[in-house]
DOBA-721597 format. One line per field, with one value per atom (N, C-alpha, C): residue in one letter; x, y, z. Coordinates in pm, whole numbers, always signed. Example, Ala and Ser with C-alpha at 12.3 -4.5 7.8 and 13.67 -1.06 7.14 Angstrom:
residu <- [A A A S S S]
xx <- [+1319 +1230 +1320 +1285 +1367 +1290]
yy <- [-569 -450 -330 -225 -106 +3]
zz <- [+780 +780 +780 +708 +714 +787]
//
This chain:
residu <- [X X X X X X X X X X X X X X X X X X X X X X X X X X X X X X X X X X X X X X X X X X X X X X X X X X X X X X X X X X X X X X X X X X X X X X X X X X X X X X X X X X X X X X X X X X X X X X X X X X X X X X X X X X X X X X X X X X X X X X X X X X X X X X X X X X X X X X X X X X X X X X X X X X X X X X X X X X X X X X X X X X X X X X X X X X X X X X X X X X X X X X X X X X X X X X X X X X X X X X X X X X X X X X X X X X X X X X X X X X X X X X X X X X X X X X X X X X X X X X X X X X X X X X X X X X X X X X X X X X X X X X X X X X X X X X X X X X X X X X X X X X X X X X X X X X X X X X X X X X X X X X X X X X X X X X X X X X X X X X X X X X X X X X X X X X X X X X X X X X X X X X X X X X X X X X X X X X X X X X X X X X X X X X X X X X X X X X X X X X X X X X X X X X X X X X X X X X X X X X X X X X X X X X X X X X X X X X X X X X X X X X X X X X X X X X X X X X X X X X X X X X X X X X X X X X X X X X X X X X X X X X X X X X X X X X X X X X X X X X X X X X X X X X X X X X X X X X X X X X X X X X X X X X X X X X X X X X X X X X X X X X X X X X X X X X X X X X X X X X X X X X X X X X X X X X X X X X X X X X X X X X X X X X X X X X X X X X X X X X X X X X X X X X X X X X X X X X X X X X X X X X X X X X X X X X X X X X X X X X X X X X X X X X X X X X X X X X X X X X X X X X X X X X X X X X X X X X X X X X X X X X X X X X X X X X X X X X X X X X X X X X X X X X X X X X X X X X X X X X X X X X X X X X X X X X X X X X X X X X X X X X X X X X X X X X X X X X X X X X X X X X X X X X X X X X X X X X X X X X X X X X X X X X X X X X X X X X X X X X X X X X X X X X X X X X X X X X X X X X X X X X X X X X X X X X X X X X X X X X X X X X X X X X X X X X X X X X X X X X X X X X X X X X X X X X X X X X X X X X X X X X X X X X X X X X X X X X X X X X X X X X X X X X X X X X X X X X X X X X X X X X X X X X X X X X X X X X X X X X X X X X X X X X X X X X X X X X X X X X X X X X X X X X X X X X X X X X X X X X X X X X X]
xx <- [+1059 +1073 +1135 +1235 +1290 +1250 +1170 +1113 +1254 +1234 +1305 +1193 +1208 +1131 +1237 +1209 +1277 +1177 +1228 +1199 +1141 +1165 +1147 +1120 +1174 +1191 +1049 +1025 +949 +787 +669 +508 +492 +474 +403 +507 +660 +751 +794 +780 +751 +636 +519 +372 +403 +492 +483 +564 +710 +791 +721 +629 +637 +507 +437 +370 +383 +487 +556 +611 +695 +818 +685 +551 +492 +452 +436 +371 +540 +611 +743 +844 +756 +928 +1021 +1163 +1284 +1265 +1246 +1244 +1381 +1412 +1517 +1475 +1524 +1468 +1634 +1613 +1698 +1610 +1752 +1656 +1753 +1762 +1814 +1802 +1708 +1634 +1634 +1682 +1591 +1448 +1339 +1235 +1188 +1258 +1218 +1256 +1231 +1244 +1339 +1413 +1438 +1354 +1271 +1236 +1070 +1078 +961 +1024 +1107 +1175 +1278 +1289 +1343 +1304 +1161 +1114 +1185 +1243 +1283 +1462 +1476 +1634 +1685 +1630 +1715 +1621 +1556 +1465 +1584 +1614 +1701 +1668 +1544 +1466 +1479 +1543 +1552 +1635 +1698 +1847 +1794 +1869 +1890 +1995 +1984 +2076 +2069 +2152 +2123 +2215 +2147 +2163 +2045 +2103 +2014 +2005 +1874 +1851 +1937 +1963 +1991 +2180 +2221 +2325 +2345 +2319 +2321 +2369 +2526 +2531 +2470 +2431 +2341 +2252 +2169 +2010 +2086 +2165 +2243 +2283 +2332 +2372 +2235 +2163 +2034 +1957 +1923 +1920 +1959 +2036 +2119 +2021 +1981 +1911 +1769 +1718 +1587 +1491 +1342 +1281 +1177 +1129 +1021 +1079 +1013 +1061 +927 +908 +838 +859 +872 +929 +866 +883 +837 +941 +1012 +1145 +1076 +1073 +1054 +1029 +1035 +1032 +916 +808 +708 +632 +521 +487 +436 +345 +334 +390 +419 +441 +617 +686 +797 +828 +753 +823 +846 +740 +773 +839 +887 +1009 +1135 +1115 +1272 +1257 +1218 +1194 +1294 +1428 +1538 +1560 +1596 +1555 +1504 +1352 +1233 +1261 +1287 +1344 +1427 +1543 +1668 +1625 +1526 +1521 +1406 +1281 +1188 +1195 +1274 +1284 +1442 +1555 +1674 +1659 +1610 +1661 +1572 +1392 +1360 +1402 +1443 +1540 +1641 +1681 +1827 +1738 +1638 +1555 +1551 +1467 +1431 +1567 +1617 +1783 +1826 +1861 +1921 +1795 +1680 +1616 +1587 +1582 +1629 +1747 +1823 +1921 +2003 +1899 +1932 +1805 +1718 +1593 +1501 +1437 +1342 +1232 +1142 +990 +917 +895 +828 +860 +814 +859 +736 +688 +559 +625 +549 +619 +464 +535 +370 +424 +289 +278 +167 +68 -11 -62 -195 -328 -291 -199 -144 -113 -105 -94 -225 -315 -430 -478 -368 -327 -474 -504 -652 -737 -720 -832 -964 -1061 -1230 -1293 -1308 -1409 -1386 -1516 -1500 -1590 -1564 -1443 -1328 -1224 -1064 -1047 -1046 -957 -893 -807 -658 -617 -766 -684 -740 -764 -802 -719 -605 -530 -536 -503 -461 -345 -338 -188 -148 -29 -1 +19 +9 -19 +98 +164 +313 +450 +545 +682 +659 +644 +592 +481 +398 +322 +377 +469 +519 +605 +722 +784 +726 +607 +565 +471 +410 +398 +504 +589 +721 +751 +719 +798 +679 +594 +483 +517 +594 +624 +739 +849 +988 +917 +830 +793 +743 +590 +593 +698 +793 +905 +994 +1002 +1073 +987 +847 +784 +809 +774 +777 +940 +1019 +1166 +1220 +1211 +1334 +1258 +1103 +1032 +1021 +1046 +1067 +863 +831 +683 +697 +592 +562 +436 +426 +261 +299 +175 +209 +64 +111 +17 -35 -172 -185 -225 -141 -201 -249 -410 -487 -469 -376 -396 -423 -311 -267 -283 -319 -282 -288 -239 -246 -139 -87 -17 +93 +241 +380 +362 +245 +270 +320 +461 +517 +442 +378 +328 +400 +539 +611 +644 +740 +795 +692 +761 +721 +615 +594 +552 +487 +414 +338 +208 +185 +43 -77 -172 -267 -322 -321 -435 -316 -209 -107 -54 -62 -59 -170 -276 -403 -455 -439 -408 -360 -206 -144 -147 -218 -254 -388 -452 -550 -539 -428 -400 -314 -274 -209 -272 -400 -498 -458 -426 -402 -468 -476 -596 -547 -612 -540 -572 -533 -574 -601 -709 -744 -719 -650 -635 -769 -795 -917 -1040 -1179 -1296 -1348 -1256 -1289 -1368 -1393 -1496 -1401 -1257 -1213 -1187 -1208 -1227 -1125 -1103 -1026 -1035 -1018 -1028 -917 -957 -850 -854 -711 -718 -658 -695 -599 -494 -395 -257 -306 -413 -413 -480 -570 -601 -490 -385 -314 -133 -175 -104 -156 -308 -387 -351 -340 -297 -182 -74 +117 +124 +64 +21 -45 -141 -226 -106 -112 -20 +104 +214 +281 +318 +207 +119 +59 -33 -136 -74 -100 -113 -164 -265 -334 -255 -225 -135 -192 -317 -420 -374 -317 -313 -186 -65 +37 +70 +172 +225 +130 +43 -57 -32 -140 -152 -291 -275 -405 -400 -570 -589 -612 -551 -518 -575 -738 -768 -892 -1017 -1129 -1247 -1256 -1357 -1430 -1411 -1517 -1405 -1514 -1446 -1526 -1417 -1439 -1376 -1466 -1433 -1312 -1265 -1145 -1224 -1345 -1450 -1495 -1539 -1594 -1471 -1336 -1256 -1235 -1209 -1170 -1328 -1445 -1542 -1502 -1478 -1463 -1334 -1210 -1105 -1138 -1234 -1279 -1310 -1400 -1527 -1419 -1347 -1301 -1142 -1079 -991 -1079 -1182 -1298 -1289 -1303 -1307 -1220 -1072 -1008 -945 -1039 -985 -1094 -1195 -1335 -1255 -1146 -1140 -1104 -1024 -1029 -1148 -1272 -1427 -1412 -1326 -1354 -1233 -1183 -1021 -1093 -1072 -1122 -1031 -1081 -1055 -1055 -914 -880 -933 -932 -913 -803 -701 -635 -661 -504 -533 -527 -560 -567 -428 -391 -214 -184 -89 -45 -53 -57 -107 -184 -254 -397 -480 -562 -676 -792 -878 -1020 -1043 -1080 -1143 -1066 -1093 -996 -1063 -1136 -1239 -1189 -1144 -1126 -1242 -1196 -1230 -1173 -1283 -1137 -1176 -1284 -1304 -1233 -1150 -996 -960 -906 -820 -920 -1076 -1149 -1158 -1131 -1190 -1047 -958 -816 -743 -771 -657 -776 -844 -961 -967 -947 -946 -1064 -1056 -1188 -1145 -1114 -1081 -1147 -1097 -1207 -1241 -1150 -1113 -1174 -1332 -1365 -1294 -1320 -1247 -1246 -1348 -1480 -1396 -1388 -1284 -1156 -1093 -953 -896 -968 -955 -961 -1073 -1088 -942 -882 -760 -631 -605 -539 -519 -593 -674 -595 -646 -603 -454 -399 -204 -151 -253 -184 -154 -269 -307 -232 -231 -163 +32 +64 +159 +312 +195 +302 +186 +99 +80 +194]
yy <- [-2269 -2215 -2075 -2041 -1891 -1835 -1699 -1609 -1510 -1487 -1352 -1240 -1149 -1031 -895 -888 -748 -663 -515 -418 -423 -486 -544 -415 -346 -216 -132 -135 -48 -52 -7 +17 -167 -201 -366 -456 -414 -566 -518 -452 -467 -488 -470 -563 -714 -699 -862 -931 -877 -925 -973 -848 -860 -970 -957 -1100 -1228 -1224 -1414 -1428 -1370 -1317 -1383 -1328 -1365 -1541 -1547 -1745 -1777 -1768 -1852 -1891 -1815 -1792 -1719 -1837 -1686 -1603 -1498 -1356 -1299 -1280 -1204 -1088 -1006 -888 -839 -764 -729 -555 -458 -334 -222 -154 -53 +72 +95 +211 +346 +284 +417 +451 +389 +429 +428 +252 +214 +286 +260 +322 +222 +267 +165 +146 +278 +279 +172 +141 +32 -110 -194 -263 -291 -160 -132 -257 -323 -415 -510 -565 -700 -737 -618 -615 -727 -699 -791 -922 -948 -1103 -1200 -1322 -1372 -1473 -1444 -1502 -1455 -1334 -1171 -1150 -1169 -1119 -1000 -893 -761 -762 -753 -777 -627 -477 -376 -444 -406 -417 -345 -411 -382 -450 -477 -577 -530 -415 -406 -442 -528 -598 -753 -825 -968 -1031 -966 -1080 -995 -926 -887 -972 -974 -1085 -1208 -1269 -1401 -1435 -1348 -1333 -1351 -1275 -1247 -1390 -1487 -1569 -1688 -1704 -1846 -1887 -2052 -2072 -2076 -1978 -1923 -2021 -2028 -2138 -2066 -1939 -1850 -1711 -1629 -1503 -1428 -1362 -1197 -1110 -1072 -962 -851 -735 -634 -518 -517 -373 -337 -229 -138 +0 +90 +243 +243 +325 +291 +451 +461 +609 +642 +645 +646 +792 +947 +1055 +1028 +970 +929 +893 +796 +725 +860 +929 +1039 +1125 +1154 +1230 +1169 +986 +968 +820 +822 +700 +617 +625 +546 +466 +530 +489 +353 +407 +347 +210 +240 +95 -28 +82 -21 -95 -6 -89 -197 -164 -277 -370 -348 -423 -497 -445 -489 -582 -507 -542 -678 -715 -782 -893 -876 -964 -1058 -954 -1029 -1107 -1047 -1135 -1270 -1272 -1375 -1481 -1460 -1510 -1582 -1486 -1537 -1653 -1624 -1724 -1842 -1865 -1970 -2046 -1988 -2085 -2126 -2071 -2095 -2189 -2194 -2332 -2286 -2176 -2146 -2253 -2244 -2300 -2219 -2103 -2028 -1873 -1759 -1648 -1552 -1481 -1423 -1253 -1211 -1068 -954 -872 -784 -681 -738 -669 -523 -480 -362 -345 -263 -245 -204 -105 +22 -104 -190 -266 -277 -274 -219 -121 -20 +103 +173 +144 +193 +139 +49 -51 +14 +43 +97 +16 -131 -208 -190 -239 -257 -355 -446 -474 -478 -492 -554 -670 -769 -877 -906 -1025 -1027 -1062 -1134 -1165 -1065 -984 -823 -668 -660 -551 -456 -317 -189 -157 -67 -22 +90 +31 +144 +283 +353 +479 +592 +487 +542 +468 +518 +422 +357 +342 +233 +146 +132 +67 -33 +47 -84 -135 -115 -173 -287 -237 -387 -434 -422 -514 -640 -543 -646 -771 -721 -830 -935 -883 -1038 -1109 -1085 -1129 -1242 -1149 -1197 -1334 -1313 -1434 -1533 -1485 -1591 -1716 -1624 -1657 -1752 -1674 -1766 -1944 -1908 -2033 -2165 -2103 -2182 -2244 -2108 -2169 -2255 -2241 -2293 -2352 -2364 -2426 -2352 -2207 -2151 -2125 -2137 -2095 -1949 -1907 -1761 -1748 -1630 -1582 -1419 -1337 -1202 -1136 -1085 -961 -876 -827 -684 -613 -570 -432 -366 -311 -213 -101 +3 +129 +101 -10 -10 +78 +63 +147 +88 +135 +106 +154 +56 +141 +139 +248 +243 +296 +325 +386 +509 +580 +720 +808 +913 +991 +1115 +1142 +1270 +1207 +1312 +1280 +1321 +1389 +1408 +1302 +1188 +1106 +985 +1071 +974 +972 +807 +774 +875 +885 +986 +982 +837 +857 +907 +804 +878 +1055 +1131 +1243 +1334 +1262 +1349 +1345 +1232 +1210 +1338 +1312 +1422 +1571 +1575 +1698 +1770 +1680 +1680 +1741 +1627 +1679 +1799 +1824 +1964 +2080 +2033 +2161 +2206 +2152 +2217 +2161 +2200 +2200 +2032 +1969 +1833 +1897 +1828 +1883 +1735 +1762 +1615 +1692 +1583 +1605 +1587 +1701 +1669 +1721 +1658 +1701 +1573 +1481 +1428 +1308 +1313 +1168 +1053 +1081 +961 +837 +757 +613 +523 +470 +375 +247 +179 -2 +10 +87 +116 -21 -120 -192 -210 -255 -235 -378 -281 -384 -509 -591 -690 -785 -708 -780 -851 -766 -817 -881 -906 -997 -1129 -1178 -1239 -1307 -1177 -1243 -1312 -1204 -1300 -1403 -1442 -1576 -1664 -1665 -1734 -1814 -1718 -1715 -1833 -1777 -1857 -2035 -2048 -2154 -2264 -2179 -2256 -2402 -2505 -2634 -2710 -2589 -2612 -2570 -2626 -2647 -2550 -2560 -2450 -2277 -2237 -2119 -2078 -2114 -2114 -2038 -1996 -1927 -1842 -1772 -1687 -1523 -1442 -1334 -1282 -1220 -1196 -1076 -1069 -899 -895 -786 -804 -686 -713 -566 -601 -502 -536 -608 -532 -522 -441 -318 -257 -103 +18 +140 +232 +326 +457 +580 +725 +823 +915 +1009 +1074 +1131 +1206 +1265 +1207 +1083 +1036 +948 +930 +883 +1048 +1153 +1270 +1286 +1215 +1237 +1164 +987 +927 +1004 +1000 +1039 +1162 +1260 +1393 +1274 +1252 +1127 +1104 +1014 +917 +994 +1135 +1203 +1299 +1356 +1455 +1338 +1243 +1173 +1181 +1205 +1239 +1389 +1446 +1636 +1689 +1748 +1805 +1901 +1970 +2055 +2057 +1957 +1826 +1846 +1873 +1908 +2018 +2124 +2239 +2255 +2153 +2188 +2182 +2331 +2282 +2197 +2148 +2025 +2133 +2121 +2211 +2125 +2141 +2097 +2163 +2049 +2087 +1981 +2017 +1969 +1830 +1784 +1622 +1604 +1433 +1425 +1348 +1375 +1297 +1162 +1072 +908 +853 +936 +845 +811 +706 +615 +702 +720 +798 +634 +528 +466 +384 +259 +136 +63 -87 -158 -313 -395 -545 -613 -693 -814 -940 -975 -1067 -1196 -1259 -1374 -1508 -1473 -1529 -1606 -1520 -1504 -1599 -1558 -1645 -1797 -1767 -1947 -2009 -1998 -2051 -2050 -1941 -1929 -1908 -1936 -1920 -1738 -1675 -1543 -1484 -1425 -1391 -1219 -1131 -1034 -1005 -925 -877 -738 -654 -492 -441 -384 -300 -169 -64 +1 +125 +172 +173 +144 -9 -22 -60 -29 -43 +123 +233 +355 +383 +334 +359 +288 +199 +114 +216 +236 +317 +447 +544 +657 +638 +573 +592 +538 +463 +409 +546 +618 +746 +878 +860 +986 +918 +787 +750 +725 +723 +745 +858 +905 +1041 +1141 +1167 +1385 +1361]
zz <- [+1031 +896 +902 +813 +774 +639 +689 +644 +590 +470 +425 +378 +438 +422 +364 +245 +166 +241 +232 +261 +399 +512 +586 +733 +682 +773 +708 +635 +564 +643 +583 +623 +633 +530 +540 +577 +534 +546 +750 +766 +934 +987 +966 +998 +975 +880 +819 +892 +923 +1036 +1212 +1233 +1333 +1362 +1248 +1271 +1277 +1166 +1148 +1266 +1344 +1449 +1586 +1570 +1693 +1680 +1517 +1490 +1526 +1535 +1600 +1460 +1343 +1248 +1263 +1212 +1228 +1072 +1161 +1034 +964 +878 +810 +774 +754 +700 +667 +514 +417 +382 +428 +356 +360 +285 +304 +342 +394 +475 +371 +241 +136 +185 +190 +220 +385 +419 +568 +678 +816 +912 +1066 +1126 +1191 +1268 +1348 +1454 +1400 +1299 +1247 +1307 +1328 +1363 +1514 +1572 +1726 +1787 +1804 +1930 +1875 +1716 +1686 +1694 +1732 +1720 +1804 +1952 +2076 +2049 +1941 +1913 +1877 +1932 +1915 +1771 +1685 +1568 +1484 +1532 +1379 +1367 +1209 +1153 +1077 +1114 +1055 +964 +813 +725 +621 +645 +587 +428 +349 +244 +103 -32 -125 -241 -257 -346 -508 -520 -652 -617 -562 -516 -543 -610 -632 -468 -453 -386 -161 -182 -44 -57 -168 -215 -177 -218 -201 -76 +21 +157 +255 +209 +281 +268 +165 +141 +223 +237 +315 +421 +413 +457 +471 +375 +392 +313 +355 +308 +221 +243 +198 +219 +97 +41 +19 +77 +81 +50 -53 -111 -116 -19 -15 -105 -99 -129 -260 -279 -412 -377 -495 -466 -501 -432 -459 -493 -553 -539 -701 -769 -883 -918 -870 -854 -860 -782 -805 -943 -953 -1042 -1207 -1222 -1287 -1294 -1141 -1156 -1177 -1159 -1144 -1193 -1332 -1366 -1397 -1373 -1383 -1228 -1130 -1023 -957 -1065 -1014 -1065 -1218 -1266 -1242 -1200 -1095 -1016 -890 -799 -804 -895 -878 -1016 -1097 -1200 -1185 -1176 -1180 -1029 -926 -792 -753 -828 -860 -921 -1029 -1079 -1041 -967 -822 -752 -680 -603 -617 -754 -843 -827 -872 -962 -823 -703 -565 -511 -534 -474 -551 -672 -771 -732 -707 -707 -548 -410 -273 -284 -409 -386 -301 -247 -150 -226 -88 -167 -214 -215 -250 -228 -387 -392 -384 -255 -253 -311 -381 -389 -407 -331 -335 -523 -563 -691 -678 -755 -774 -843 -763 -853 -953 -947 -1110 -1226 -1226 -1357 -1418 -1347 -1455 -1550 -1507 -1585 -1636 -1805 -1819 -1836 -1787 -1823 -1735 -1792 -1788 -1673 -1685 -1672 -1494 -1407 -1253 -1240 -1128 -1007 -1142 -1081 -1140 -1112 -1212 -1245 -1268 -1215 -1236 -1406 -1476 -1599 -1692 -1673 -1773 -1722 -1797 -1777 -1874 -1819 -1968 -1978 -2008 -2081 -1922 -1920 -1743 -1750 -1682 -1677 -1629 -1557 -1524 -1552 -1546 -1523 -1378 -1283 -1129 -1214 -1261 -1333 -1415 -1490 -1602 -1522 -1398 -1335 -1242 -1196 -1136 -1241 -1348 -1451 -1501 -1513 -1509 -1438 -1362 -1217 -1227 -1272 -1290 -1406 -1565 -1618 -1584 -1507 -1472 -1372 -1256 -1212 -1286 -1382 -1464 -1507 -1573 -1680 -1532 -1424 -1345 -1338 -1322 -1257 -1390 -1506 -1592 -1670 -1675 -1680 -1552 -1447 -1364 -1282 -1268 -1164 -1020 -1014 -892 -893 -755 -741 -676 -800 -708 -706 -610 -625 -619 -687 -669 -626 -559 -461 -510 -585 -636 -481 -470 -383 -428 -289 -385 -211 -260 -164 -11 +52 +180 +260 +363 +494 +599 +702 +824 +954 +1035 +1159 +1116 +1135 +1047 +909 +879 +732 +751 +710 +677 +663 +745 +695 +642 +652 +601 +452 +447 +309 +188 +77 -37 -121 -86 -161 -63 +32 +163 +102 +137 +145 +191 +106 +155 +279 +264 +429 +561 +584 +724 +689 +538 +549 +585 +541 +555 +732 +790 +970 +974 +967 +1047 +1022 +858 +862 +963 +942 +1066 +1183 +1249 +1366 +1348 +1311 +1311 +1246 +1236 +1185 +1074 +957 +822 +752 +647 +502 +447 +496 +356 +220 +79 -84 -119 -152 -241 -404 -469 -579 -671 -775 -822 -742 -792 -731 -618 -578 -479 -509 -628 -675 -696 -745 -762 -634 -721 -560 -575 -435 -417 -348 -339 -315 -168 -55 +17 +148 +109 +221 +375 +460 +578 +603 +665 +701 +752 +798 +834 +713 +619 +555 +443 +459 +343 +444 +540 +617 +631 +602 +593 +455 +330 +189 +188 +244 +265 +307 +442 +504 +403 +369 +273 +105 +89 -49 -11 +119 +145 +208 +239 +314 +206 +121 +67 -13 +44 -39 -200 -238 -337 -458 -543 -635 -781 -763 -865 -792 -704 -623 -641 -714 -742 -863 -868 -1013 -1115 -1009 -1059 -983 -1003 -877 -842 -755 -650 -640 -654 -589 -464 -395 -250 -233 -163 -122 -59 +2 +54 -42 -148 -263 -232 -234 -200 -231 -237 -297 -215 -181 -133 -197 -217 -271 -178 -210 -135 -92 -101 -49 +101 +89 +168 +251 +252 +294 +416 +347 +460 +547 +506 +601 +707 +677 +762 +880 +821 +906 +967 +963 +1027 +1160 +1141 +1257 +1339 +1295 +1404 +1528 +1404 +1492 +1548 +1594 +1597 +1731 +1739 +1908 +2009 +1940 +1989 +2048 +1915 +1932 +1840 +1912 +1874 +1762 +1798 +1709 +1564 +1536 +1385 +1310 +1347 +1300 +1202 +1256 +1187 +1082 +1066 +971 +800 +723 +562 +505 +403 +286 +187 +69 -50 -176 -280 -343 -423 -480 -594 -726 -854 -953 -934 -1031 -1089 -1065 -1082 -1009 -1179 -1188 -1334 -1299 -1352 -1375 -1303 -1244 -1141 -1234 -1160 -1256 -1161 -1231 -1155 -1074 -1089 -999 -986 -856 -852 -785 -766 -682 -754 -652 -671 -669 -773 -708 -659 -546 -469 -466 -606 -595 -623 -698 -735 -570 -453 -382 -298 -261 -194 -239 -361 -401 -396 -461 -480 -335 -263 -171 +0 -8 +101 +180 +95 +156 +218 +347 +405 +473 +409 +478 +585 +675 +824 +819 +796 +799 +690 +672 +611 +627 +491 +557 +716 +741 +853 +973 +952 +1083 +1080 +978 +914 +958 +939 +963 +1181 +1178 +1338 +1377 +1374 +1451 +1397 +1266 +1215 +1278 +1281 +1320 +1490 +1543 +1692 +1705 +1590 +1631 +1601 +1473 +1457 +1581 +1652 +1709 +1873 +1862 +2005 +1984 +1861 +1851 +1776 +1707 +1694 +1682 +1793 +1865 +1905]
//
């Protein structure tokens, strides 16, 4: 079977590569290294299973090229960053709404069997209530919000117009090994690592109470697999919350990451924690639920986050001190 993986270079669509790549699929990967990295992808180059196809989805015919042949679609590519998307909400639109679209459109009509695309927690926008369910949403909170809101419509609208099957991914606050920690608009946890190790102040935005549903890279390689695979015909043309179920405070997230780099460098112990302001469009809390994903799609995550952090924690500290 051939795997197309958008954003393929990037934090998850290279976990994702390099996993299918080991079960004995040929991988594609399509990306334009706006966000991705090569050196995320270096071991797959000389794979005689892996086509490297630089391109961009907001291109019809790259999506179409990239395509050929392919039996299953993973769609990782999007600009991601709810902070982004405020500064540059046109952008943001192109690429996960227009470039989506292409997606959609090119894989409709090359006939894949199936269109997995990682969607997001932020479509819950304000909605109050906890855990999160997939069929109770609020009004979104940012422009990245309404853009992958979107893309669950556009799939809908695909499954039921043209018969294409999708499934969509809510991601709830990823992490793991390859996540970017530089850059203006890095994941908290690989910035707050390396601030660590380099002895500087991390800033939690706020007073530290707000929580997150934070999952690790395997559990939601576990979801891509699942999603793409599954036989059950009830598990189809819906979406999933993709996360542990379970919530941790930013508070108690910089306790943990003190612990586990503190094994590596006693002196990590003594680095202060700032606080600053509140961040424009954050939700104070975020906690799945993932009973949807267990019953429909047999989901059994492994990686609390506890030991989602310890494995993390040491790819960090064993691969870029």
């Amino acid at each position: 079977m051939k795997i197309l993986i958008t954003g393929g270079a990037g934090f998850i669509g290279s976990n994702l590569s390099e996993y299918f790549l080991n079960k004995g699929y040929e991988v594609v990967c399509l990306d334009n290294f706006a966000t991705g990295h090569r050196h995320n992808i270096s071991d797959f180059l000389e794979n005689s299973s892996y086509t490297l196809i630089e391109g961009d989805i907001r291109n019809l015919s790259d999506c179409q090229r990239a395509l050929e042949g392919v039996d299953y679609v993973l769609h990782q590519a999007a600009l991601g960053s709810v902070p982004r998307s405020i500064n540059d909400p046109i952008t943001t639109n192109d690429v996960n709404v227009s470039g989506f679209l292409n997606m959609l459109t090119a894989s409709r009509d090359a006939k894949v069997k199936r269109f997995v695309y990682a969607a997001s927690s932020s479509t819950y926008g304000d909605s109050q209530g906890l855990p999160k369910v997939e069929e109770v949403i609020g009004k979104p909170l940012s422009p990245y919000a309404i853009t992958k809101y979107v893309n669950e419509l556009y799939a809908d609208i695909f499954s039921k117009a043209y018969g294409l099957e999708t499934i969509g991914l809510r991601y709830f606050n990823v992490f793991g090994r390859k996540q970017d920690p530089k850059g203006a608009y890095a994941a908290v946890i690989p910035k707050f690592v390396m601030q660590f190790m380099n002895y500087e102040s991390p800033v939690i935005n706020g007073d530290g109470n707000y929580s997150r549903d934070f999952t690790y890279i395997d559990n939601v390689i576990q979801m891509n697999e699942l999603a793409m695979t599954t036989q059950n015909r009830e598990a189809i043309n819906t979406v999933y919350n993709t996360a542990f179920g379970d919530r941790t405070t930013l508070t108690q997230l910089v306790g943990i990451l003190k612990e586990n780099l503190s094994t590596f460098d006693a002196k990590i112990e003594d680095v202060e924690v700032i606080h600053g302001p509140k961040r424009a469009g954050d939700i104070p809390h975020s906690l799945a639920s993932i009973a949807k994903a267990q019953k429909l799609l047999g989901y059994n995550p492994k990686f609390c986050i506890q030991e989602g952090l310890k494995e993390a924690v040491a790819w960090y500290y064993n691969n870029l001190k």
